[in-house]
C-alpha positions as a Markdown table, in Angstrom:
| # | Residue | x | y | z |
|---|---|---|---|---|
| 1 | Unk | -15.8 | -22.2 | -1.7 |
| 2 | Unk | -18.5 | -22.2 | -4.7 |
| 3 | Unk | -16.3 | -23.1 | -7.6 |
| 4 | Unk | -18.6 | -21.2 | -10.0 |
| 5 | Unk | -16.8 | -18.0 | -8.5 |
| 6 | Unk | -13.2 | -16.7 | -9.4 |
| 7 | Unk | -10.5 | -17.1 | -7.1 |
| 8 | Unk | -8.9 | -13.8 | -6.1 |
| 9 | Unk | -5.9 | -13.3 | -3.5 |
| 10 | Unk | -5.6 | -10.0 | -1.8 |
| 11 | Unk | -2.7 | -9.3 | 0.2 |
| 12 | Unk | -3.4 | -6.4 | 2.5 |
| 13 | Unk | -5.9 | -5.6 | 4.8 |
| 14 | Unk | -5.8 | -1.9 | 4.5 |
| 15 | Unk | -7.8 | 0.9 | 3.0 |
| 16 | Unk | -7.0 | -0.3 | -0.5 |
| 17 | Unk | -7.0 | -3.8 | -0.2 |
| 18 | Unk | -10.4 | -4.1 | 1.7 |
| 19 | Unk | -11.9 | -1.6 | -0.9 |
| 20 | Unk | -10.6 | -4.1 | -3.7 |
| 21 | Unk | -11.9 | -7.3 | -1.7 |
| 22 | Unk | -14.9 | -5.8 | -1.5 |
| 23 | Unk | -15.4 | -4.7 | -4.8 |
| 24 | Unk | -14.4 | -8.2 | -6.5 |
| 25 | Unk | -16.3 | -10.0 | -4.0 |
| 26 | Unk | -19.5 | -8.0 | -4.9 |
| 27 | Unk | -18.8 | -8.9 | -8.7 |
| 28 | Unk | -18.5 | -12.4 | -8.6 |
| 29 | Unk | -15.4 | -13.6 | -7.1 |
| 30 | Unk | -14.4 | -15.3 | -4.1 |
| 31 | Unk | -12.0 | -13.0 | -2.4 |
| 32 | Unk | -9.1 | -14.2 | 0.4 |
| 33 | Unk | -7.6 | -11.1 | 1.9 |
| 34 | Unk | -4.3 | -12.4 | 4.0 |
| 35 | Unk | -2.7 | -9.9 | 6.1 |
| 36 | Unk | -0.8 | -10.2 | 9.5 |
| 37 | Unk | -2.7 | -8.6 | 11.3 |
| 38 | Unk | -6.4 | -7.7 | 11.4 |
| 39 | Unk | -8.0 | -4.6 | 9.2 |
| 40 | Unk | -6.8 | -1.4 | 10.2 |
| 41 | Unk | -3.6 | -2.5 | 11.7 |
| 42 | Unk | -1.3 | -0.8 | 9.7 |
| 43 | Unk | -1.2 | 2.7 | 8.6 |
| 44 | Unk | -4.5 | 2.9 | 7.7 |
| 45 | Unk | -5.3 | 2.8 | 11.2 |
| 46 | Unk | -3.5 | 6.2 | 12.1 |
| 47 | Unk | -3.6 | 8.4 | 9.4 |
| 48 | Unk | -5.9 | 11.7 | 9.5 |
| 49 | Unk | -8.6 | 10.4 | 8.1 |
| 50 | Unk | -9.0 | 13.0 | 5.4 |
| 51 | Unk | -11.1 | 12.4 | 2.7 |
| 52 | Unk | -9.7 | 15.0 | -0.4 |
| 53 | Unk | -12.0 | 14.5 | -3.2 |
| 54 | Unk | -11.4 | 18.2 | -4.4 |
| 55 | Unk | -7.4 | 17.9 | -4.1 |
| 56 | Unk | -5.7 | 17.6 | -7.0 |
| 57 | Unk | -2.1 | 19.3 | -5.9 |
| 58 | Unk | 1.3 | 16.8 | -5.7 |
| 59 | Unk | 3.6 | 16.9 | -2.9 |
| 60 | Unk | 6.5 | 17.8 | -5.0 |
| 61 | Unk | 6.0 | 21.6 | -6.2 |
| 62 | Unk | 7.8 | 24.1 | -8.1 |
| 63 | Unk | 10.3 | 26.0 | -4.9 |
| 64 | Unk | 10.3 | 23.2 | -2.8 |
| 65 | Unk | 14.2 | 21.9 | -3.0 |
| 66 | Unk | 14.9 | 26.1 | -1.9 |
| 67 | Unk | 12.8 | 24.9 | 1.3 |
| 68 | Unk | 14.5 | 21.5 | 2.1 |
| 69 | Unk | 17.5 | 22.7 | 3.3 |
| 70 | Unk | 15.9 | 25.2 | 5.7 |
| 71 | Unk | 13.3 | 22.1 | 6.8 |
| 72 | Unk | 16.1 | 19.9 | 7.0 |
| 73 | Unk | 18.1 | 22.3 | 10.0 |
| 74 | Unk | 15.0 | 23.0 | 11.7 |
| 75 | Unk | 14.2 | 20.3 | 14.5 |
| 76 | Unk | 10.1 | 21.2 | 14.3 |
| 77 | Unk | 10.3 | 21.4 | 10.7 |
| 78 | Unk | 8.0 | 19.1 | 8.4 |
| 79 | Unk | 10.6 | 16.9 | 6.8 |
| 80 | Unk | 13.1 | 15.0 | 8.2 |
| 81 | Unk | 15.7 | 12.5 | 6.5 |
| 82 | Unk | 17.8 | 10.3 | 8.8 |
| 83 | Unk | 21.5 | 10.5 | 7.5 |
| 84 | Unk | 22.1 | 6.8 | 7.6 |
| 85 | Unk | 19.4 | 6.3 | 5.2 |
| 86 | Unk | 19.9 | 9.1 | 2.9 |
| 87 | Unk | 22.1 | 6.8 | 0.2 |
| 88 | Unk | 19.1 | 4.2 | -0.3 |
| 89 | Unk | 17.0 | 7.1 | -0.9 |
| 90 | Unk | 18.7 | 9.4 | -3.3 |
| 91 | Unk | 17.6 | 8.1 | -6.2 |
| 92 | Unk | 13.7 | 8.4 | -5.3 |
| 93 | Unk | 14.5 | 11.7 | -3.9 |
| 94 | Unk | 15.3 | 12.5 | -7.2 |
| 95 | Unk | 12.7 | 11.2 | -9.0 |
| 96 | Unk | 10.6 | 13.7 | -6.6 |
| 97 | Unk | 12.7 | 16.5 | -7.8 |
| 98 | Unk | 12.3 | 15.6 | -10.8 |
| 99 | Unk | 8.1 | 15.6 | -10.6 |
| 100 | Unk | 8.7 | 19.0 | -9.0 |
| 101 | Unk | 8.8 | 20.8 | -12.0 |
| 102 | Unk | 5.2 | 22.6 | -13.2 |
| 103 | Unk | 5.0 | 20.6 | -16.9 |
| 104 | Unk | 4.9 | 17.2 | -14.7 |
| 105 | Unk | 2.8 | 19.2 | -12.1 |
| 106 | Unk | 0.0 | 19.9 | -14.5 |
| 107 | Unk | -0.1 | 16.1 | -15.8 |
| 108 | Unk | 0.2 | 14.6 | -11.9 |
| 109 | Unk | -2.8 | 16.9 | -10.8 |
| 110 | Unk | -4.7 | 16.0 | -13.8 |
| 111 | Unk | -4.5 | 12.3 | -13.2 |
| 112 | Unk | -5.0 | 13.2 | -8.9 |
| 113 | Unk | -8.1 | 15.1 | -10.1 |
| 114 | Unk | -9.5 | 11.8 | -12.3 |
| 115 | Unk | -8.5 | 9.7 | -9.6 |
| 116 | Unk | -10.0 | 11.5 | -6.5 |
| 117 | Unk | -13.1 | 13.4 | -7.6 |
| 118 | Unk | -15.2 | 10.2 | -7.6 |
| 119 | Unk | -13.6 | 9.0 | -3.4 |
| 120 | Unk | -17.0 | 9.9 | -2.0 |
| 121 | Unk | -19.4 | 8.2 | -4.3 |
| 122 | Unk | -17.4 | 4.9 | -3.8 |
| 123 | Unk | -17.0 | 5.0 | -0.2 |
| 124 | Unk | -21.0 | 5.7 | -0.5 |
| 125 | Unk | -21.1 | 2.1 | -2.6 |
| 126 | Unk | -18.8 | 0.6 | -0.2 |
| 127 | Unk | -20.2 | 1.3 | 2.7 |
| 128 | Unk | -24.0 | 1.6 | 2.3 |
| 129 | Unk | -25.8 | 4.7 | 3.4 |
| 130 | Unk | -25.8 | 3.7 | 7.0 |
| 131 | Unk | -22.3 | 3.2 | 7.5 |
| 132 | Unk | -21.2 | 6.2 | 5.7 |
| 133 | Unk | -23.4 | 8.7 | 7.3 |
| 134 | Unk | -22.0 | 7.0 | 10.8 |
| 135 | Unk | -18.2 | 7.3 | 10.0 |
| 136 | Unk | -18.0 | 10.1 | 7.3 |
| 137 | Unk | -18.6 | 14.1 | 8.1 |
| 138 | Unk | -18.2 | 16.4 | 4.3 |
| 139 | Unk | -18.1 | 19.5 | 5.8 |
| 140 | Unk | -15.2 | 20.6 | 4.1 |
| 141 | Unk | -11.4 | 21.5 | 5.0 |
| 142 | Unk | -9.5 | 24.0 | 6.1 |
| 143 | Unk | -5.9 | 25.2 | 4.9 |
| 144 | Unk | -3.7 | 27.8 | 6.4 |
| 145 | Unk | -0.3 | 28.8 | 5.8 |
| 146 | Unk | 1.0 | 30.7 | 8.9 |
| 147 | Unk | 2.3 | 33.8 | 7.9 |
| 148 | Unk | 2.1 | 33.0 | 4.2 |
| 149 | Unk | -1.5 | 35.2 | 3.0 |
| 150 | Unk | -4.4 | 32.9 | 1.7 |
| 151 | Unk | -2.5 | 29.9 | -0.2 |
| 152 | Unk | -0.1 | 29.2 | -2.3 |
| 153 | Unk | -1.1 | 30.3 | -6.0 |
| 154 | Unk | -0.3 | 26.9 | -7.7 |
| 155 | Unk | -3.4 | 25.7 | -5.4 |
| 156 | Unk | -5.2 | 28.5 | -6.3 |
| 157 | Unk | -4.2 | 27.7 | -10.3 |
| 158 | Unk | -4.9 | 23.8 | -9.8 |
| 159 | Unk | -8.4 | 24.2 | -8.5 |
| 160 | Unk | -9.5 | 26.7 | -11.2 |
| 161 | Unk | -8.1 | 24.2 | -13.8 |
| 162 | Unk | -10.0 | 21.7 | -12.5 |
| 163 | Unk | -13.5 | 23.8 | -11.5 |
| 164 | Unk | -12.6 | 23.3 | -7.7 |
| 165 | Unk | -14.8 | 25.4 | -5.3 |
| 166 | Unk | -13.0 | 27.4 | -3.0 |
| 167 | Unk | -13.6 | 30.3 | -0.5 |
| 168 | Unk | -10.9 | 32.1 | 0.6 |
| 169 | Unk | -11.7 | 33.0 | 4.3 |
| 170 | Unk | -10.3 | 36.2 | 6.0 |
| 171 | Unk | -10.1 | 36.4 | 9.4 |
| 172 | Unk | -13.4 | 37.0 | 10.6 |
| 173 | Unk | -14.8 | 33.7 | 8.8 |
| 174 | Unk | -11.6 | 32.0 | 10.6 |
| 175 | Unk | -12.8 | 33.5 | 13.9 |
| 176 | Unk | -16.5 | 32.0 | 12.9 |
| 177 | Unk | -14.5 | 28.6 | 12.1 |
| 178 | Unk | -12.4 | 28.7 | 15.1 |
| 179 | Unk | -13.1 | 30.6 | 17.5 |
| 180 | Unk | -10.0 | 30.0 | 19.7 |
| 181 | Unk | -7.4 | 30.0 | 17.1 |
| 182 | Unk | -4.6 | 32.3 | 17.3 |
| 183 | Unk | -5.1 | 35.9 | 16.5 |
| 184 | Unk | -2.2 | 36.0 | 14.3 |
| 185 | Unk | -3.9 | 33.1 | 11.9 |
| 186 | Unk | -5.8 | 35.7 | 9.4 |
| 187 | Unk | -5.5 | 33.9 | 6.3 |
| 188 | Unk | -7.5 | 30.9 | 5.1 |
| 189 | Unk | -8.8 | 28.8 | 2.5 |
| 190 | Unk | -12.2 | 26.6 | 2.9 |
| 191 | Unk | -12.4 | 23.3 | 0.1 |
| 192 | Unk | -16.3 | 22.8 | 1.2 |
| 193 | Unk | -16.6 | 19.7 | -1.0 |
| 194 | Unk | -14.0 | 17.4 | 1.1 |
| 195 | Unk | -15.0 | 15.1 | 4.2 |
| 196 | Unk | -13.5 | 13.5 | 6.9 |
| 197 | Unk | -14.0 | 10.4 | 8.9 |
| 198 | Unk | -14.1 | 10.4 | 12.6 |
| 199 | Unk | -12.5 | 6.6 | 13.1 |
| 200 | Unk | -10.0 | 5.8 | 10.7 |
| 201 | Unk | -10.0 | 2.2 | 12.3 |
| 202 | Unk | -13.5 | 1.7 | 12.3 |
| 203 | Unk | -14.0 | 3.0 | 8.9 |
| 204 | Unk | -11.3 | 0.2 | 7.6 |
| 205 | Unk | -12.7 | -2.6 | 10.3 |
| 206 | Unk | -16.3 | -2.0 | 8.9 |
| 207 | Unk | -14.6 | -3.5 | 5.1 |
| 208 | Unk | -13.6 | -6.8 | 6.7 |
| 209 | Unk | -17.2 | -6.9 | 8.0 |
| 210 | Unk | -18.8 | -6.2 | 5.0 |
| 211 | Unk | -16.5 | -8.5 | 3.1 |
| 212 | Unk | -17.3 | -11.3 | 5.2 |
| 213 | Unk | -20.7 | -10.8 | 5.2 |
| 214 | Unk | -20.3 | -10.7 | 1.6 |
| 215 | Unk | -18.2 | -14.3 | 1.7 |
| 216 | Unk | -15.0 | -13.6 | 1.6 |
| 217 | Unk | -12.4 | -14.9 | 3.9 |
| 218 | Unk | -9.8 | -12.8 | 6.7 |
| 219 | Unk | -6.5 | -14.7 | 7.2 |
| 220 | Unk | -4.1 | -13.5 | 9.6 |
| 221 | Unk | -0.7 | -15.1 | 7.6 |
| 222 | Unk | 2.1 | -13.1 | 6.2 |
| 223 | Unk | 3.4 | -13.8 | 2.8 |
| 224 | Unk | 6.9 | -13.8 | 2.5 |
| 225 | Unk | 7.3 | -14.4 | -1.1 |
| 226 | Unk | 5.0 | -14.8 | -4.3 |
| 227 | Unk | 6.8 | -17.6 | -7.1 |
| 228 | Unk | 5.5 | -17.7 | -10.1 |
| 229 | Unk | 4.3 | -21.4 | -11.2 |
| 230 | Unk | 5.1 | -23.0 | -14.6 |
| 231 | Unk | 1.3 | -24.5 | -15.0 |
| 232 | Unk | 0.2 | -20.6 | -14.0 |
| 233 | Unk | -0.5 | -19.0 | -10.8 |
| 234 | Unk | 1.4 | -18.8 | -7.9 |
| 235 | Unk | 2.6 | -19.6 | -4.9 |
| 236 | Unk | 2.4 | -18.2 | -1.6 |
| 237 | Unk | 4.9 | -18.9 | 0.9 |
| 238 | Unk | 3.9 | -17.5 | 4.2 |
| 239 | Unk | 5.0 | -17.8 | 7.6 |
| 240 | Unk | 3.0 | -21.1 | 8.5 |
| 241 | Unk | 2.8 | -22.7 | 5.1 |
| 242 | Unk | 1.9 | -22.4 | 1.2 |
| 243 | Unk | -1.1 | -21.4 | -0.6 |
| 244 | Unk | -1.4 | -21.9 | -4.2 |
| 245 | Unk | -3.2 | -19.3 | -5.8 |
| 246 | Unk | -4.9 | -18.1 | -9.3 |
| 247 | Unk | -5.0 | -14.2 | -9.2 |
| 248 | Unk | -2.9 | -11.9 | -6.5 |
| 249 | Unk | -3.7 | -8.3 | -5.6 |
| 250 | Unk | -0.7 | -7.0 | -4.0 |
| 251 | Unk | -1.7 | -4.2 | -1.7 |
| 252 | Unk | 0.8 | -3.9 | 0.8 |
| 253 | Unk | 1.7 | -0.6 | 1.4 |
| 254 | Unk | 5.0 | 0.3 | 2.2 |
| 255 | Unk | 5.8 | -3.0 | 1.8 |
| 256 | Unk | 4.9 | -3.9 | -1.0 |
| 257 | Unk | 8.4 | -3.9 | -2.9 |
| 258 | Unk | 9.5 | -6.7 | -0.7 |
| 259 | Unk | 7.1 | -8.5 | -2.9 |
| 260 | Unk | 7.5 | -7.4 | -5.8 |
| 261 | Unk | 10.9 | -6.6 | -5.8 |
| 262 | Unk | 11.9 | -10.6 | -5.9 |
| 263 | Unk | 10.0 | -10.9 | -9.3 |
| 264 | Unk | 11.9 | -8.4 | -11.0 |
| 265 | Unk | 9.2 | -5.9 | -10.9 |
| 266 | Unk | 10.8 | -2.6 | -9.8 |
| 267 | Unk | 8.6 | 0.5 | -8.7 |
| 268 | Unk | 9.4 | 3.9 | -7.0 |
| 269 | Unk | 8.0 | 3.6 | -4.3 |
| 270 | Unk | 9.7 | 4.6 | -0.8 |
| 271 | Unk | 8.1 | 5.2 | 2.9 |
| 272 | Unk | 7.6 | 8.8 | 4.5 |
| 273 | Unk | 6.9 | 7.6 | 7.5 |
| 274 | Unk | 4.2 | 9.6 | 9.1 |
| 275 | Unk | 3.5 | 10.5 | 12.5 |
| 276 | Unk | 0.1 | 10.9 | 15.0 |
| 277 | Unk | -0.4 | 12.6 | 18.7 |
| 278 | Unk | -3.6 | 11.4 | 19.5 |
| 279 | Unk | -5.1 | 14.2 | 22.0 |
| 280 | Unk | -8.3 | 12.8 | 24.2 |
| 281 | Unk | -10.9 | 15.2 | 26.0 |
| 282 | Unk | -10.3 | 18.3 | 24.3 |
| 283 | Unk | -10.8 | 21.6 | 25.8 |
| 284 | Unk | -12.2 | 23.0 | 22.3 |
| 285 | Unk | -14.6 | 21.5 | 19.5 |
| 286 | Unk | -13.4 | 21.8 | 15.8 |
| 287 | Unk | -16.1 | 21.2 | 13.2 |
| 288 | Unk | -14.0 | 21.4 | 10.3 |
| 289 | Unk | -10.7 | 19.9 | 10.1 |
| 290 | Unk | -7.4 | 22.1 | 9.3 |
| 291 | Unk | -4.1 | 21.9 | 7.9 |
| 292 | Unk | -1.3 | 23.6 | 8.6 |
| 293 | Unk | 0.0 | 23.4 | 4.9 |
| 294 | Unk | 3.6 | 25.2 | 6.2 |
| 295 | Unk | 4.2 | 22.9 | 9.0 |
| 296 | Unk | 3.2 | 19.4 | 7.4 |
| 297 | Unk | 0.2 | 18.7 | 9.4 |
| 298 | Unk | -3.4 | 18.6 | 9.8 |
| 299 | Unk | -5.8 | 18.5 | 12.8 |
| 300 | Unk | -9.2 | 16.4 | 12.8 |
| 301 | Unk | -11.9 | 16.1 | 15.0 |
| 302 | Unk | -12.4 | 12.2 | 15.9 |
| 303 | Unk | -14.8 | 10.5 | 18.0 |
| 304 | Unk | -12.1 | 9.6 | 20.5 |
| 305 | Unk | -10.4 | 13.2 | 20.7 |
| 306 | Unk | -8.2 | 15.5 | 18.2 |
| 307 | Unk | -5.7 | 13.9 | 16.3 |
| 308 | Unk | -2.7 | 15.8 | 14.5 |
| 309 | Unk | -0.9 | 13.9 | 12.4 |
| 310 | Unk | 1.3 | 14.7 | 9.8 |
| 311 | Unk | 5.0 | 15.5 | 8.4 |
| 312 | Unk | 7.4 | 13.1 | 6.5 |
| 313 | Unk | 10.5 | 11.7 | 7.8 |
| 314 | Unk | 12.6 | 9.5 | 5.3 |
| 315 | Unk | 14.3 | 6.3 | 7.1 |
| 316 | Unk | 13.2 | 2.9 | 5.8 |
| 317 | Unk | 10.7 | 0.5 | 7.0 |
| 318 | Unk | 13.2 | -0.8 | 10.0 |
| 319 | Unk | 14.5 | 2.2 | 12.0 |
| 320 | Unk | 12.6 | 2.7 | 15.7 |
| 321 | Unk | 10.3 | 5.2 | 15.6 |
| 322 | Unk | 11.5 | 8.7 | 16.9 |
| 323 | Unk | 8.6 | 9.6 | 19.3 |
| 324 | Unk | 10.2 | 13.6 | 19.1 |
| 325 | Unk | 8.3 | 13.9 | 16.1 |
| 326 | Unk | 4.8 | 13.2 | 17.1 |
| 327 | Unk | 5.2 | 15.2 | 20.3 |
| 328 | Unk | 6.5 | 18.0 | 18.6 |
| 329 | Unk | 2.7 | 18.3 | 16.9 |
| 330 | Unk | 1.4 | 18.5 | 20.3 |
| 331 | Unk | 3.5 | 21.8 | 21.0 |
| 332 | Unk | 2.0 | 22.7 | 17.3 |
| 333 | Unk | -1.3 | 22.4 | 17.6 |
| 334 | Unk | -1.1 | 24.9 | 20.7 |
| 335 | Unk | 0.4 | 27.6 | 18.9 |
| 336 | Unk | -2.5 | 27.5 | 16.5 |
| 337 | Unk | -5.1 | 27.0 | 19.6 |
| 338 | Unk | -3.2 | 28.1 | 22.4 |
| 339 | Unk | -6.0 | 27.8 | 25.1 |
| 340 | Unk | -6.3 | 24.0 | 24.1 |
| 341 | Unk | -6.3 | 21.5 | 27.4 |
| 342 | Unk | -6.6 | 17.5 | 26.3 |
| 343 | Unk | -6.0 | 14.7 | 28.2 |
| 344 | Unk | -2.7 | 12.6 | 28.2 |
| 345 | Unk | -1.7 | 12.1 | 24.3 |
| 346 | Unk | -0.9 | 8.7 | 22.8 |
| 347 | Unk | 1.9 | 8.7 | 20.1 |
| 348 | Unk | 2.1 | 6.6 | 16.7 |
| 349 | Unk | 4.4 | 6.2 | 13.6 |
| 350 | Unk | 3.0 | 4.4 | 10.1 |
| 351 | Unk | 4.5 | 4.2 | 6.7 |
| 352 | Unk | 3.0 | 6.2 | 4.2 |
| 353 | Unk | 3.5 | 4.3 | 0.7 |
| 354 | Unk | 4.6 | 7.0 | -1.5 |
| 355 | Unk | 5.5 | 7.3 | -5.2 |
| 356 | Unk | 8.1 | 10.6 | -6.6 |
| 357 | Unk | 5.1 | 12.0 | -7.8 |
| 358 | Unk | 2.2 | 11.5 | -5.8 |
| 359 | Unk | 0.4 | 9.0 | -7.8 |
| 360 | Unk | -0.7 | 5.8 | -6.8 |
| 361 | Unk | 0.6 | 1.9 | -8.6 |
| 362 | Unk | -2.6 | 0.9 | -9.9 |
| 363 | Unk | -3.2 | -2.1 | -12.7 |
| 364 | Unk | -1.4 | -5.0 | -14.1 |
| 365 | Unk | 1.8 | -6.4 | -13.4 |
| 366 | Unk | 3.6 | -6.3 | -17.2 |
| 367 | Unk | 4.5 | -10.2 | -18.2 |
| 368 | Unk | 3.0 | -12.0 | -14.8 |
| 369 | Unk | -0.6 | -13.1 | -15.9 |
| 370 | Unk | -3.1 | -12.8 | -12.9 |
| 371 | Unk | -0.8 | -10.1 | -10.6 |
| 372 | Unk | -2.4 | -7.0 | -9.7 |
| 373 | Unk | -1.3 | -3.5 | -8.0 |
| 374 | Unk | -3.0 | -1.9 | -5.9 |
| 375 | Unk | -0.6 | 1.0 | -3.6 |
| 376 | Unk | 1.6 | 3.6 | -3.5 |
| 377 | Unk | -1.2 | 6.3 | -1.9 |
| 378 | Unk | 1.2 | 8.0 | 0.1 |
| 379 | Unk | -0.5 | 11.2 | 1.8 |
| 380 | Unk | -4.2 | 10.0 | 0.2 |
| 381 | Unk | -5.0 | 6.6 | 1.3 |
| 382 | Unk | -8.7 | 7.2 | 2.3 |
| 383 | Unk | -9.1 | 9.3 | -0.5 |
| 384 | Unk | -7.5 | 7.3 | -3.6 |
| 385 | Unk | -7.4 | 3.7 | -1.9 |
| 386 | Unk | -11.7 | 3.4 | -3.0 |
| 387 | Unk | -11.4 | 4.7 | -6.5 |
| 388 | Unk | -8.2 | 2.5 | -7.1 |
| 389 | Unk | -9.6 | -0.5 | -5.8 |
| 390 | Unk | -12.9 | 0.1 | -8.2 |
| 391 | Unk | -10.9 | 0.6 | -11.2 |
| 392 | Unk | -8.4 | -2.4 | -10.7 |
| 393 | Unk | -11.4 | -4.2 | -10.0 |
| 394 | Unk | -13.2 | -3.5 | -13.1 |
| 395 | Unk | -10.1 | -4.7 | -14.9 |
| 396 | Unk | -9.8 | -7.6 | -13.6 |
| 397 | Unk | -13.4 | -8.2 | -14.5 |
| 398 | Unk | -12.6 | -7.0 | -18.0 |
| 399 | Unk | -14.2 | -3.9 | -17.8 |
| 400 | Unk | -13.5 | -0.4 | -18.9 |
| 401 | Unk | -11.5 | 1.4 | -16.3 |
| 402 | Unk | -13.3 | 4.1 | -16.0 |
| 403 | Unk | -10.5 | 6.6 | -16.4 |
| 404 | Unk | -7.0 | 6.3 | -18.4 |
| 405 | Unk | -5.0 | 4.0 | -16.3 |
| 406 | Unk | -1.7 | 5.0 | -17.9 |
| 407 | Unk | -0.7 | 7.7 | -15.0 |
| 408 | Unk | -0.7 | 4.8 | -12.5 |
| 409 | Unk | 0.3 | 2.1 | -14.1 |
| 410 | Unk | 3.1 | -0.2 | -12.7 |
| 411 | Unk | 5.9 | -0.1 | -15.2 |
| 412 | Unk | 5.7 | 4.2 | -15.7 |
| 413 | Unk | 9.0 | 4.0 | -13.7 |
């Protein structure tokens, strides 16, 4: 290691942890990312691969709770809570009630707007112009809303706060779109601005190469606890030893209150787990990625077939995956394209990281000199893991932020 570089500790080989690597690596520090497994063997491996810039709306909207009983009795519906788990989650569920109402939904999509609208220009310094034209398509999205006209109006009201372009498409421009969707799909609405990538996995896998290329170091270790040290910094107990440490990026995911948690640091952050079908050989070729805004789910072209992936179910980070859910997306996607033939689908479960009110943990740990944040995406890991990792990079380094870091900050619970 050249000791004329800063020692930094990232734990978590995702989306946001490589993009933080990355970034401190680049400016001067040498960078350790420790993870059990390889990049892009968590959830960043089986997400949509959406890449939102122009989306600024939270989860938690003004008339949702009237909709979560109905979801809640209907076994295709988009959210499911397992009943054994339901006590450990009340009190984040209401906290998402709570960021439900349209006074916190103005400040939420402010701060998603900040956060998001620069995504594309850092995966562009990321990646280099030859990776990103080779893993990232902007050619916009798609939403629909099945039977529900051309959008919900607090979309509509966020985008034209924000200066958001938008078309609304009737269905002729779906037809032109789509040309096998389903006739009764008439309603539409086009962000042009947005992107996709067509390997979620490859996108995340060409971080750690970059990083190492850069000189820092992949470990496969899992740490089980971070302890503070009297002299300063900290120690890592992991599964095969210790590693003492100066600076420590938690960026974990779901799991990251396991960390945290121990050191009295206490954020609201919970796991809607999230579910792929992964649909090879497709009959049909989508150019632009849609989402089914009423049924939880979106549909992406990928170099390795269609993926749908999509709704929430609340259960912990233990309970078995309930393969139902991903194979009802299957039966989904063929209502909206009902002439679709694929191959045999494959079937996957992650843990989306997510916060009451859609906003990432992002900064400082309060009273722990040298711990850092970086999680809680939730539903906009490819989209808000680059920009996080730049701005808690720059402030490690000292730097301005670039935008207020209040909105994200780790002790706003």
């Amino acid at each position: 290691m050249d000791s004329n570089r800063r020692a930094t500790t990232v734990l978590g080989a995702g989306v946001a942890g490589l993009s933080t690597a990355l970034y401190l690596q680049r400016s001067g520090h040498q960078v350790t990312v420790i993870d059990p497994m390889p990049p892009a063997g968590g959830t960043s491996f089986g997400n949509s691969g959406l890449i939102s810039k122009d989306t600024a709306v939270p989860i938690a909207l003004p008339g949702m709770l009237k909709k979560v009983p109905r979801w809640l009795s209907d076994s295709e519906g988009p959210l499911v809570v397992r009943p054994s788990y339901f006590p450990t989650a009340l009190p984040w569920l209401l906290r998402w009630i709570a960021a439900s109402k349209m006074e916190q939904v103005w400040k939420i999509s402010d701060a998603m707007r900040a956060l998001h609208k620069d995504a594309l220009d850092c995966w562009r310094e990321l990646l280099g112009a030859e990776h990103y034209a080779d893993l990232i398509r902007a050619v916009g999205q798609v939403r629909i809303w099945e039977g529900e006209g051309a959008g919900s109006q607090i979309e509509m009201d966020i985008c034209k706060r924000h200066g958001i372009e938008t078309k609304v498409l009737n269905a002729g421009d779906i037809r032109d779109l789509y040309p096998d969707i389903a006739p009764d799909i008439r309603h539409g609405l086009m962000l042009p601005n947005n992107a996709f990538t067509v390997s979620p996995q490859r996108l995340v896998r060409t971080l750690g190469v970059l990083l190492t290329e850069a000189g820092g170091e992949l470990v496969n270790e899992r740490v089980l606890k971070i302890i503070p040290r009297d002299g300063g910094g900290y120690l890592l107990m992991n599964n095969i030893g210790n590693r003492v440490v100066e600076r420590v990026v938690v960026a974990t995911g779901a799991w990251s209150r396991e960390l945290l948690d121990p050191l009295g640091v206490h954020v609201a952050l919970e796991t809607e787990r999230g579910y792929h079908a992964m649909m090879p050989s497709p009959s049909i070729t989508l150019k632009v990625p849609i989402s089914i805004k009423n049924r939880g789910f979106g549909l992406t072209p990928m170099e390795n077939g269609l993926r749908a992936g999509g709704t929430v179910e609340i259960g912990g980070l233990m309970a078995p995956p309930d393969e139902r859910r991903a194979m009802i997306l299957v039966r989904h996607v063929k209502r909206i394209f009902p002439t679709l033939t694929t191959g045999e689908p494959s079937y996957w479960m992650g843990h989306r990281p997510s916060t009451p009110d859609s906003l990432p943990i992002v900064g400082p740990v309060p009273k722990r000199p040298g711990l850092f944040v970086v999680t809680g995406h939730g539903h906009f890991g490819m989209t808000g893991g680059p920009p996080s990792a730049r701005m808690v990079s720059r402030m490690i380094n000292g730097e301005a932020p670039g935008i207020d870091p209040a909105p994200y900050a780790v002790d706003r619970f």
